[in-house]
Backbone as a chain_set.jsonl record, in Angstrom:
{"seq": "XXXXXXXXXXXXXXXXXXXXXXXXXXXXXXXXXXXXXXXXXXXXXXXXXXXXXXXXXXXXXXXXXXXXXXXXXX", "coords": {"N": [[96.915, 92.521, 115.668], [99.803, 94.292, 114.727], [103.178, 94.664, 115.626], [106.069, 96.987, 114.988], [109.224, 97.164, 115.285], [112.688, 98.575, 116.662], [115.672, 98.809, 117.192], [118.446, 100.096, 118.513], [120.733, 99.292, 118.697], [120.779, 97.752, 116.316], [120.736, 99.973, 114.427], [121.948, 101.526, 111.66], [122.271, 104.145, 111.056], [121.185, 107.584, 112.694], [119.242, 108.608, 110.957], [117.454, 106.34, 110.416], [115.804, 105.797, 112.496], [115.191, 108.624, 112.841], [113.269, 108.503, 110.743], [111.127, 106.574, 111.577], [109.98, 107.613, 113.687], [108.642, 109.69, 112.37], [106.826, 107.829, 110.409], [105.453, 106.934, 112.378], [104.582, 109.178, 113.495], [102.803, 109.845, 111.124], [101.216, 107.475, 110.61], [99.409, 107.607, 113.126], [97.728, 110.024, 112.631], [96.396, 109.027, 110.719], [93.092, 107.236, 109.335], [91.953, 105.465, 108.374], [90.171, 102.509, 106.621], [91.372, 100.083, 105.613], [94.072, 100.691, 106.633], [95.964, 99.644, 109.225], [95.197, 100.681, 112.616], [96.326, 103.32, 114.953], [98.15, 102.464, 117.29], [99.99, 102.796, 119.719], [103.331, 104.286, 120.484], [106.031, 103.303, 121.679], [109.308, 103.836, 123.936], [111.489, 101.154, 125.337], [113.813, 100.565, 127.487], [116.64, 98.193, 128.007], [119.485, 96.176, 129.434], [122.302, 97.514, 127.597], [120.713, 98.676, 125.554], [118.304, 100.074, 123.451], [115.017, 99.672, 122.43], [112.438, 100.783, 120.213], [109.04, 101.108, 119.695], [106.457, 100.398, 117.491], [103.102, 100.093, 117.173], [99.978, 98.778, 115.998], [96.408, 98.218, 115.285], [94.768, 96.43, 113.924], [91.192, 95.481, 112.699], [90.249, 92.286, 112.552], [89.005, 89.769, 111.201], [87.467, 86.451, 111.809], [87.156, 82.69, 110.189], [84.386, 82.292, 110.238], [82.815, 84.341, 110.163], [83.753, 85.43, 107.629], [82.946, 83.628, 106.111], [79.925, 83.373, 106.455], [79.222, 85.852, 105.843], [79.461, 85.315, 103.207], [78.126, 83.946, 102.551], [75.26, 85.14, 103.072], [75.031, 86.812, 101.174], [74.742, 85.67, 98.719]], "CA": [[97.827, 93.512, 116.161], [101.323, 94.499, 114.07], [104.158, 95.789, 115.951], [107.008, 96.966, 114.532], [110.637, 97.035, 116.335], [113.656, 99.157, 116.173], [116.514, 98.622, 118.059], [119.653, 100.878, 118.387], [122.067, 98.44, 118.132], [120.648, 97.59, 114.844], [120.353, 101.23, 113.157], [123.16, 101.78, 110.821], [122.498, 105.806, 111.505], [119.764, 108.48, 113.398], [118.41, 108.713, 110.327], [116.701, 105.22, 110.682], [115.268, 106.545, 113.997], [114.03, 109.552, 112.433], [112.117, 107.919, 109.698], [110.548, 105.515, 112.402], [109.179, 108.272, 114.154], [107.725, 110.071, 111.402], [106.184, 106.695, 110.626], [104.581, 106.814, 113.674], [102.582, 110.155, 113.637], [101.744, 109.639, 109.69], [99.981, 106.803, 111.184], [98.454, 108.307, 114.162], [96.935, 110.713, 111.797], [95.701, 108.382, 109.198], [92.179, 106.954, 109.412], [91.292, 104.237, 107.009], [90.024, 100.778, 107.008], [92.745, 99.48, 104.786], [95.486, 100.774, 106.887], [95.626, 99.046, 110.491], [94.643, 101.508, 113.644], [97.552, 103.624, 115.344], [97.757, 102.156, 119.226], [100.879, 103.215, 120.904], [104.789, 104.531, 120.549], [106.959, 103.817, 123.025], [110.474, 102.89, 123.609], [112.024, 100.124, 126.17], [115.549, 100.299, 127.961], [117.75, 97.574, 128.87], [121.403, 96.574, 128.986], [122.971, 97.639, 126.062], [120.045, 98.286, 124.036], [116.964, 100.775, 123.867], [114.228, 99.793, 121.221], [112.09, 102.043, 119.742], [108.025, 100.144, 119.496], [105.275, 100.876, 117.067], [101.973, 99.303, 117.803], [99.029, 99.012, 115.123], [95.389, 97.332, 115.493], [93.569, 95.872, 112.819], [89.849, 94.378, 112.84], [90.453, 90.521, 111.995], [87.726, 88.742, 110.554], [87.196, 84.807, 111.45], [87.071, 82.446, 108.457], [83.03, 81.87, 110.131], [82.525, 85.753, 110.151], [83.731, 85.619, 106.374], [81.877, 82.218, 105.158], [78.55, 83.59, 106.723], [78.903, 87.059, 105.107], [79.356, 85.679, 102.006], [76.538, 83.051, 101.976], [74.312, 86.019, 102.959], [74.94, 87.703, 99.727], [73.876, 84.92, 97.611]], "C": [[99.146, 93.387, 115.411], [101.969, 95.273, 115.45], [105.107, 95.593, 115.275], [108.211, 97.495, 115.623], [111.327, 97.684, 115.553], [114.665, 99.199, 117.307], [118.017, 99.366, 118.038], [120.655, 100.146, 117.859], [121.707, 98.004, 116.762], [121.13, 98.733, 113.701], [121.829, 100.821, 112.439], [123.487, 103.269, 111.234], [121.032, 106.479, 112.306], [118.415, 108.406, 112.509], [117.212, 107.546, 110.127], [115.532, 105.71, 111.975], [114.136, 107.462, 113.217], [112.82, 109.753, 111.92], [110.936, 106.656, 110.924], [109.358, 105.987, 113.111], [108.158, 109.447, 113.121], [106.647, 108.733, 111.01], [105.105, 107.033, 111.393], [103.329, 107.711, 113.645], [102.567, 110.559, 112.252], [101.204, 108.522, 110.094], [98.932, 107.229, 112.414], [97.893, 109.329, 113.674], [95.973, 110.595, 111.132], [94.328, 107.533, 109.96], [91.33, 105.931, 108.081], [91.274, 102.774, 107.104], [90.831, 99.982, 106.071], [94.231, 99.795, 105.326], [95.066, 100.618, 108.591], [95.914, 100.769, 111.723], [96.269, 101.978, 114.11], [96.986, 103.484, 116.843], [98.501, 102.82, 119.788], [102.174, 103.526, 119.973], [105.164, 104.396, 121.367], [108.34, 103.168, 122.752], [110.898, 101.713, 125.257], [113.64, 99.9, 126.101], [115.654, 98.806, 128.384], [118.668, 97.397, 128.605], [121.386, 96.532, 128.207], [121.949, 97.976, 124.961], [118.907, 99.473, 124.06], [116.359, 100.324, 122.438], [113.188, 100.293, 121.713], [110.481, 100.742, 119.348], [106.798, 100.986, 118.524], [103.904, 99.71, 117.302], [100.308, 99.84, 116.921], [97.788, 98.1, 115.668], [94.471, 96.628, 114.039], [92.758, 94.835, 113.214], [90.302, 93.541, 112.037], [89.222, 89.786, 112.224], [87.842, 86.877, 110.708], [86.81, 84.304, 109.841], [85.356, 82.548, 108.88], [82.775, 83.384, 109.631], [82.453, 86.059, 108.396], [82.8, 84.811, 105.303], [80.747, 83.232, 105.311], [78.006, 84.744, 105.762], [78.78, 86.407, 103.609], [78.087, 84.406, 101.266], [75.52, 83.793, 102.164], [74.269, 86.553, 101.696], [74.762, 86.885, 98.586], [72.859, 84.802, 97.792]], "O": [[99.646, 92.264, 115.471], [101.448, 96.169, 116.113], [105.363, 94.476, 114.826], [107.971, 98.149, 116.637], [111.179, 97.749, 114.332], [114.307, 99.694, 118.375], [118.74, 98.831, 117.198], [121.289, 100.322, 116.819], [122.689, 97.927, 116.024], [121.651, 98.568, 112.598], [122.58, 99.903, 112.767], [124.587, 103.64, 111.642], [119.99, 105.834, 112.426], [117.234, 108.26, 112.823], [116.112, 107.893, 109.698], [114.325, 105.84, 111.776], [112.934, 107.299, 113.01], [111.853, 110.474, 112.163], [109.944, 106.099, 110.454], [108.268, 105.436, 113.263], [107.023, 109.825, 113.412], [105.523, 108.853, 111.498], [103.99, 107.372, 110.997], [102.11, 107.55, 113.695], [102.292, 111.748, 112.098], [100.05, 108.696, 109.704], [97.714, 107.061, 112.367], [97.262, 109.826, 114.608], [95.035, 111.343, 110.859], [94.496, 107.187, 111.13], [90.405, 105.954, 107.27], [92.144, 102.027, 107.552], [90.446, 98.813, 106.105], [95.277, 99.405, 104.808], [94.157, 101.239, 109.141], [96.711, 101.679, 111.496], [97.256, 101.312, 113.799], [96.018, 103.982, 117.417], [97.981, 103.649, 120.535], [102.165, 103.106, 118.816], [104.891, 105.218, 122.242], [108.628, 102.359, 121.87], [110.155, 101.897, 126.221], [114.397, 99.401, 125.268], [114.771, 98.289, 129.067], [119.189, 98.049, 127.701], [120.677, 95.739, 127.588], [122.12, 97.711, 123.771], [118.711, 99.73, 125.247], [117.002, 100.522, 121.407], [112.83, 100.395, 122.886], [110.737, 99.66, 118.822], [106.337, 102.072, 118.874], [104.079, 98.53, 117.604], [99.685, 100.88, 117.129], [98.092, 97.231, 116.486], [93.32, 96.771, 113.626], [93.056, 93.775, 113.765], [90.736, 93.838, 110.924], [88.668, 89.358, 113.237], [88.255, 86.167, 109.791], [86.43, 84.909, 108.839], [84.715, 82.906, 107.892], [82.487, 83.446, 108.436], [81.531, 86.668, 107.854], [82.226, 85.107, 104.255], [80.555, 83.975, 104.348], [76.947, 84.776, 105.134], [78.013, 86.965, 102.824], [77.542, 84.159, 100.19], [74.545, 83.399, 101.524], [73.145, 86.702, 101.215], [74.632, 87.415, 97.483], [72.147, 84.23, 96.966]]}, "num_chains": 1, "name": "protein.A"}
């Protein structure tokens, strides 16, 4: 699982924001096993602060899952 964070008090400007959310649904669009799954957007208040959450999935392979596969193919 990736998430990525964005926090107001960080931005410098909106435009950070903006690009964050574009982000978001060019991944919730995208469909490819080289680019990790689109899970969730959301944001989270508290004092002083609202961040902004992206939330990815990627299938993760054990090292056994990887050994095994690749002693099958010899």
């Amino acid at each position: 699982m990736a998430v990525k964070a964005l926090s107001l008090r960080t931005m410098a400007d909106w435009k950070q924001l903006e690009l964050f959310e574009k982000e978001a649904d060019a991944l919730r669009s995208l469909s490819h096993p080289g680019i990790p799954a689109y899970q969730d957007y959301f944001e989270v208040d508290s004092d002083g602060d609202r961040a902004y959450f992206l939330v990815q999935v990627r299938q993760a392979y054990t090292f056994a899952c990887v050994h095994s596969s690749v002693r099958s193919s010899d």
